[in-house]
C-alpha positions in Angstrom: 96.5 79.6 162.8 93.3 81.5 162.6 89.9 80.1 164.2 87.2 81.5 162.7 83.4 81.0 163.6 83.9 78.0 166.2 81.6 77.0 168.5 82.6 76.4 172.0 81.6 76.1 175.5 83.1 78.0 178.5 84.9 75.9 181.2 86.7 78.6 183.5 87.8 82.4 183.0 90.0 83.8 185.6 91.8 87.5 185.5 95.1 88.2 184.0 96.5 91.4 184.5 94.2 94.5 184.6 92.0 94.0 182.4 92.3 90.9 180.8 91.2 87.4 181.4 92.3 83.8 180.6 89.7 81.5 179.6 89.4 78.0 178.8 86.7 76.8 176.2 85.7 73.3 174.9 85.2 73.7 171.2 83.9 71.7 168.0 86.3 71.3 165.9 90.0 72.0 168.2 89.0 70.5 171.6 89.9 72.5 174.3 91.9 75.5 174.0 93.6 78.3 176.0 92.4 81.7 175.2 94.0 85.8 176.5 90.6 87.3 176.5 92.9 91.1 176.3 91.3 93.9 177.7 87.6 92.1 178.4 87.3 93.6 181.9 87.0 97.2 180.9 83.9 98.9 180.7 83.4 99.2 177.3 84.1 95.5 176.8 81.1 94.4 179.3 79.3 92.4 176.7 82.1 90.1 175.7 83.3 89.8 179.2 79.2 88.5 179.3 79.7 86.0 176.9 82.7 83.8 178.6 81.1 83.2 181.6 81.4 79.2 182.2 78.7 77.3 180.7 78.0 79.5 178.1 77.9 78.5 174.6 79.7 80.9 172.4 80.6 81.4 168.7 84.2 82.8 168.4 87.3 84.1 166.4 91.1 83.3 167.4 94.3 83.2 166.7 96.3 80.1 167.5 100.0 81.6 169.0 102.0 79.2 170.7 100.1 77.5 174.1 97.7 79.9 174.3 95.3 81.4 171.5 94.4 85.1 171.3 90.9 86.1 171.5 89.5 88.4 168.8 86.0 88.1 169.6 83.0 86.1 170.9 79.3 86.0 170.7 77.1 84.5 172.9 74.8 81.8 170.7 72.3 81.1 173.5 71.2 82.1 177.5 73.1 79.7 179.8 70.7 77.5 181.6 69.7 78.9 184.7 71.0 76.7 187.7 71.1 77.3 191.0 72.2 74.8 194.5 72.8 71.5 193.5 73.0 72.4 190.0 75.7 75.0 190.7 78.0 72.8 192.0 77.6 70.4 189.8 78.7 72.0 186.9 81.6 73.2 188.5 82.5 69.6 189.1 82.0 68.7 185.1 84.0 71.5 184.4 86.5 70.6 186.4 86.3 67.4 185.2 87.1 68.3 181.5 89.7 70.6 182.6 91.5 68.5 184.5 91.2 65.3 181.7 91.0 66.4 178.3 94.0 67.5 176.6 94.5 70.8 175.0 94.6 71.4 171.4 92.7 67.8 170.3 89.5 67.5 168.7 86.6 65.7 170.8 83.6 66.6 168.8 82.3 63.2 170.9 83.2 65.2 174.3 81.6 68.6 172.4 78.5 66.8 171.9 78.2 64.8 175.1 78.9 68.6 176.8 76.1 69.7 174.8 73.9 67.2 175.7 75.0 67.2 179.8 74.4 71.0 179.4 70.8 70.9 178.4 70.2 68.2 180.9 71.2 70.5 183.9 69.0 73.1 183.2 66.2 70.9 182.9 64.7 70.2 186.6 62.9 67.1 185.5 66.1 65.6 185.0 67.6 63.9 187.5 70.7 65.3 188.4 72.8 62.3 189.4 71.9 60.6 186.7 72.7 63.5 184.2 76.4 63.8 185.9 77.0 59.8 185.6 75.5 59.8 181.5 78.2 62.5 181.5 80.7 60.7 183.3 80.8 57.5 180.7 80.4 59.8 177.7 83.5 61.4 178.7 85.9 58.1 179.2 84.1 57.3 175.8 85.6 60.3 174.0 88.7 60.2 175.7 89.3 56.6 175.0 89.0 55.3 178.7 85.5 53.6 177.5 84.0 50.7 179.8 81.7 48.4 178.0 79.2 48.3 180.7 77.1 45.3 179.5 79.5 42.6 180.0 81.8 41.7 182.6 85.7 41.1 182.7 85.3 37.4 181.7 82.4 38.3 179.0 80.2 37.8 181.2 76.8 39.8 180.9 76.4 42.0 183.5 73.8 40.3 186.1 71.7 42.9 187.0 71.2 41.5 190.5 74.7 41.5 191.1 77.7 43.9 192.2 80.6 45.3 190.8 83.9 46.9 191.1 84.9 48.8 188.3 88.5 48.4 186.9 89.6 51.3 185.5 91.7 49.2 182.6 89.6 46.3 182.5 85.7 47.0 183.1 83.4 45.1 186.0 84.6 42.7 187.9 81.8 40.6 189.7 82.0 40.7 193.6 81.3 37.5 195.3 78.0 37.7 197.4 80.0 36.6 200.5 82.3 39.2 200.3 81.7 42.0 203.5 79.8 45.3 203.4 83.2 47.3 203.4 84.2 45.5 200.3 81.2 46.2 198.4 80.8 50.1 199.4 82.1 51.2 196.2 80.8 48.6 193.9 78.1 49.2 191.4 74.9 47.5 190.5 74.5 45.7 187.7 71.4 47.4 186.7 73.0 50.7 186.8 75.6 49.3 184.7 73.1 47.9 182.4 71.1 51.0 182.6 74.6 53.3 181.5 75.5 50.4 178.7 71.8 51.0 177.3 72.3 54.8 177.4 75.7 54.8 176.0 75.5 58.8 177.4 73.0 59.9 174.6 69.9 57.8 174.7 67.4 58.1 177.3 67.1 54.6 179.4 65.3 54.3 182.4 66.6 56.0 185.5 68.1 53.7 188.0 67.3 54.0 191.8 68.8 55.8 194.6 70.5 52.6 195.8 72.2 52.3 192.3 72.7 55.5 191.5 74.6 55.8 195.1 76.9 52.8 194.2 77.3 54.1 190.4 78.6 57.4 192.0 81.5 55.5 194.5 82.5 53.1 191.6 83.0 55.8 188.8 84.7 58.3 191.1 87.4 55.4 191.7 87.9 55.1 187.5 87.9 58.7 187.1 90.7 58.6 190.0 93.0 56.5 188.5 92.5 58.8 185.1 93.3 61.8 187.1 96.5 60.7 188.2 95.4 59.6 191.6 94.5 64.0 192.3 90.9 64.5 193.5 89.0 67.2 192.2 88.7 70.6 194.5 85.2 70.1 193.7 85.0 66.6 195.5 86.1 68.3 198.7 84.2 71.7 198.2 80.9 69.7 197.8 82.0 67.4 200.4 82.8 70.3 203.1 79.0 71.3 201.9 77.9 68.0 202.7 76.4 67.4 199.4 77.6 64.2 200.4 76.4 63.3 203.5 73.9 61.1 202.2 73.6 58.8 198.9 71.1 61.2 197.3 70.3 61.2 193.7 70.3 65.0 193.3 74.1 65.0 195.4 77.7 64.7 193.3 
């Protein structure tokens, strides 16, 4: 099968052989593919090599053999936002998120466009950066089909914004009881962050929640991504936790 002029986004690109390179891309119209980038790392080849750098957004030509599809060419369609800390690591984290939960060879145009949108968010610094990474993180159970319906509970319930919740992975928020203890809550959510996500829906701009809720967001989402990825953590979890990225409940921390 031929791919002609698609638009995709760069996750990773690692050397194979010599001079060649294998790349994975998240695309428009096939969802994420395998690509042999052949001879990319020669000299002569430096502008192409350019153009699959992750995060960059690329037009290309393919052809679809067996796992992995052979690169015939790719052009860059716009500068990659220019990141740097925080930034960095967090889109080594979304991209290793996609990697490691969307299947090959399945269109996601929802995914393409939530990437899209997650993209332009990270390379703007008035965005908060916790708050890009958890719009991101519901868009993405969204397109996959893991969705939460964030505005009501699992009794149908609305969500009370003053209260807490654990998020089940299968069912949505469950409501903690106020007298449960401070261990038992640590990675429960607020229900205004909840709220504020189920406004969002991970396109729409809503207001941004506090550092309190965004801090309890991040601990209840990393628990239903965990379940989705098998029970594996992500390298970048414990990279940006060896940085201690962590260390505190900051909203511009993964």
């Amino acid at each position: 099968m031929r791919i002609a002029g698609e638009p995709a986004f760069v996750l990773h690109a690692r050397p194979w052989r010599e001079t060649s390179l294998l790349v994975e891309v998240l695309t428009a119209n096939h969802g994420r593919l395998g690509l042999v980038a052949r001879g990319v790392r020669s000299a002569r080849r430096q502008p192409l090599r350019a153009a699959l750098q992750p995060l960059q957004h690329v037009r290309l030509e393919a052809v679809q053999q067996g796992e992995l599809a052979q690169l015939r060419s790719a052009e860059a369609l716009d500068a990659p936002p220019l990141l740097a800390g925080e930034a960095v690591l967090a889109a080594f984290y979304v991209n290793e998120l996609v990697l490691r939960l969307a299947p090959r060879d399945d269109p996601q145009r929802e995914l393409f466009d939530a990437y899209a949108t997650m993209r332009a968010r990270l390379g703007d610094a008035s965005q908060p950066l916790a708050w890009t990474l958890r719009r991101f993180e519901a868009a993405l159970l969204e397109a996959l089909g893991f969705g939460i319906d964030f505005a009501s509970d699992v009794d149908g319930q609305p969500i009370d914004p003053a209260a807490r919740y654990r998020l089940d992975p299968e069912q949505g928020p469950q409501r903690l009881l106020s007298d449960r203890g401070r261990a038992d809550r640590s990675d429960a959510a607020t229900g205004y962050a909840l709220l504020a996500l189920a406004v969002d829906g991970g396109v729409r701009d809503a207001g941004v929640p506090g550092v309190d809720d965004l801090a309890g967001l991040r601990r209840a989402l990393r628990q239903v991504l965990l379940h989705h990825l098998g029970g594996r953590p992500l390298r970048s979890w414990d990279l940006i936790g060896a940085l201690g990225r962590l260390a505190k409940d900051d909203p511009a921390a993964r």
